[in-house]
N, C-alpha and C positions, 0 to 999 in steps of 0.2 A: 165374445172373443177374449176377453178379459181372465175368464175363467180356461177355458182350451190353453192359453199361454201359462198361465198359470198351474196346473195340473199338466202340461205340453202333450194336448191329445193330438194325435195324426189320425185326421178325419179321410176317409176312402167311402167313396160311392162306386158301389160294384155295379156294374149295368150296364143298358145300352143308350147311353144318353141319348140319344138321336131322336129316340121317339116321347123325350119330354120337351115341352115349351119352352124356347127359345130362351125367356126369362129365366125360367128354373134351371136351364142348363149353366146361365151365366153364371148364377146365385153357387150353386152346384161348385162349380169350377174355380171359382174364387176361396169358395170355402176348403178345397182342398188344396189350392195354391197355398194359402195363409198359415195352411197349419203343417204342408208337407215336411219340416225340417225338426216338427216335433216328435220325441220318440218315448217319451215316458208312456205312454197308453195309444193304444189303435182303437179307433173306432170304426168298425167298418159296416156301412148300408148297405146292402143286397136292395136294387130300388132299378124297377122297368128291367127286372132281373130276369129269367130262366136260366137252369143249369144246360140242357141242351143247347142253345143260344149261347152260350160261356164257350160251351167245348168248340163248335161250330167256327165261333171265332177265332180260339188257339187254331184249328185246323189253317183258317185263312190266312192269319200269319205266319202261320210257318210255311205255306203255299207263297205266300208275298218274298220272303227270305227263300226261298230257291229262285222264285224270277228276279228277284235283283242279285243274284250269284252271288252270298251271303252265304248258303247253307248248300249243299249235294241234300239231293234226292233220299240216299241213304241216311243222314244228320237224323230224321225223322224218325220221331220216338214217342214213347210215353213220358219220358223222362223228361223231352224235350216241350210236350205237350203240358207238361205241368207249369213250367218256368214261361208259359205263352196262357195262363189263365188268369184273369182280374183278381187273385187272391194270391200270385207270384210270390207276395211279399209277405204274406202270412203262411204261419205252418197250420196244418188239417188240422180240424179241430176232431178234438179228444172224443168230447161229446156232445151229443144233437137233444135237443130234448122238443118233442112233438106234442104240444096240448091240444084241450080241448076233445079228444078223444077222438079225434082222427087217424087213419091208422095208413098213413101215404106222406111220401116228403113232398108233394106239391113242385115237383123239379127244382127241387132244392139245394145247392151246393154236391149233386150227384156223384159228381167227382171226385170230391172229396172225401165224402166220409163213405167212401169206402172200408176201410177198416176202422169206424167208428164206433165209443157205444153209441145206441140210439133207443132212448127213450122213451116210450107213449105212454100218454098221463092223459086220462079225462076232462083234469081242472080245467078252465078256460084259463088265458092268460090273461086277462085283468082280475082275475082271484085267487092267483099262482104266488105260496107264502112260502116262508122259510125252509116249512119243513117238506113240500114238495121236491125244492130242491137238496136237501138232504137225502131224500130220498134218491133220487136221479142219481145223486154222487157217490150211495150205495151202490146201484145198480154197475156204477161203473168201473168204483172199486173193485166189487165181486168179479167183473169180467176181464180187465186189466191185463192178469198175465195172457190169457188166453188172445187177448186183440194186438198183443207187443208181439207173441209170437209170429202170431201172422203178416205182421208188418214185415218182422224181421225174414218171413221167410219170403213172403213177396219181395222183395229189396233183392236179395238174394237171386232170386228169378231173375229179375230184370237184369242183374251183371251179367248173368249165365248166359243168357239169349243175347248181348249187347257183346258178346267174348266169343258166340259163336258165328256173329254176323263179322267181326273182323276176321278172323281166324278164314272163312272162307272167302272176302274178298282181297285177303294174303295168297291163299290158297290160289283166286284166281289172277293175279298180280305173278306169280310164282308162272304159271302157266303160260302166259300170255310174252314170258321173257324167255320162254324155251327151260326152264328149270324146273327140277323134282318137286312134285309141292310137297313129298315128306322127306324136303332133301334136310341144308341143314339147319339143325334147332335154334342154332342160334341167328343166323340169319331169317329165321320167322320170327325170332322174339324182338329181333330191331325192327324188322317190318313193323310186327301189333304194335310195335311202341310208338314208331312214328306215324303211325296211321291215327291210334287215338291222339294223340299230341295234336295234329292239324285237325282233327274232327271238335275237338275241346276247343281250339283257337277261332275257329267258322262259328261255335257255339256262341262263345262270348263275343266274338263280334255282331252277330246276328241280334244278340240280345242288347246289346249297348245302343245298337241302331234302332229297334222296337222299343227300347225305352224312352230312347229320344222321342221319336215319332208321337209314343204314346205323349211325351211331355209339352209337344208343341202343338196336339190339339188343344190340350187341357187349355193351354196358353190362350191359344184363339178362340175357344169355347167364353174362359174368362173376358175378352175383352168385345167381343161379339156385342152388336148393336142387338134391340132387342124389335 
């Protein structure tokens, strides 16, 4: 502990703790209690992990956050989907690097590196040196512009589609009051506005609540008899 204080590593176990022993969950939980306010370094464990099981669960919570009337139906997104995943608090990583000469992520942070480079390398990982990853960080130099683009254009996409989802249930808003939906422009631009404004406001309270939640297991994970 001496040294995580010292260096202030914020240690994260990404998983599903549930299906480890009772003791290691406590161990587990304490260790992230202890160090959750440090920020100099993340260290983050993928442990009793799958990525499928990750997504599964964002889907749940954000199912949870419509029956406790937190989020509309409509709230539900990709966007929304990201900020409900065990890795909320970290951004995608840049690059994956896959040893040992397998050529599959093993449902591995799926989600994620989506626009990632991604690596495969032979080495095994207990003989993985310097210049392997020099290597890798070639690989991913070289591909760089080309994976920013596509972030950038996917980003782009999701505004589009998240612009066209309001715009129509303005449009249906508009209808439903007896009004032209291509009446006037400016009374559709205070609609989209206040429409995302309260869909942003459901967001962050929905999230504040799920953080909570999240925080008060940890809690009683930590202090759990074993």
């Amino acid at each position: 502990m001496e040294k995580l204080q010292k260096y202030g590593v914020c240690i994260r176990v990404l998983g599903d703790l549930h299906l480890l022993p009772l003791d290691l969950q406590k161990l587990i939980a304490q260790a992230m209690q202890a160090t959750k306010n440090y920020n100099q370094c993340f260290l983050n464990i993928c442990f009793a992990y799958t990525s499928r099981h990750e997504i599964s669960n964002a889907v749940r919570e954000m199912a949870w956050g419509v029956e406790q009337g937190l989020l509309d139906p409509s709230d539900v997104s990709e966007s929304l989907l990201d900020k409900c995943l065990y890795t909320c608090h970290s951004p995608n990583p840049d690059i994956l690097i896959r040893t040992s000469g397998e050529v599959r992520l093993s449902d591995f942070l799926l989600w994620q590196t989506s626009h990632s480079c991604i690596v495969f390398q032979p080495v095994l990982w207990p003989e993985y040196m310097f210049w392997n990853l020099c290597e890798a960080i070639l690989q991913f130099q070289m591909n760089q512009t080309m994976l920013q683009k596509a972030r950038d254009m996917y980003a782009e996409e999701r505004k589009r589609q998240q612009l066209e989802r309001d715009q129509a249930a303005v449009t249906e808003q508009l209808v439903q009051e007896g009004l032209q939906a291509s009446g006037d422009a400016q009374l559709r631009r205070t609609r989209l506005h206040k429409l995302s404004a309260r869909r942003e406001e459901r967001v962050q309270s929905f999230l504040q609540a799920l953080e909570l939640k999240r925080a008060d297991r940890l809690a009683h994970l930590g202090t759990a008899s074993a």
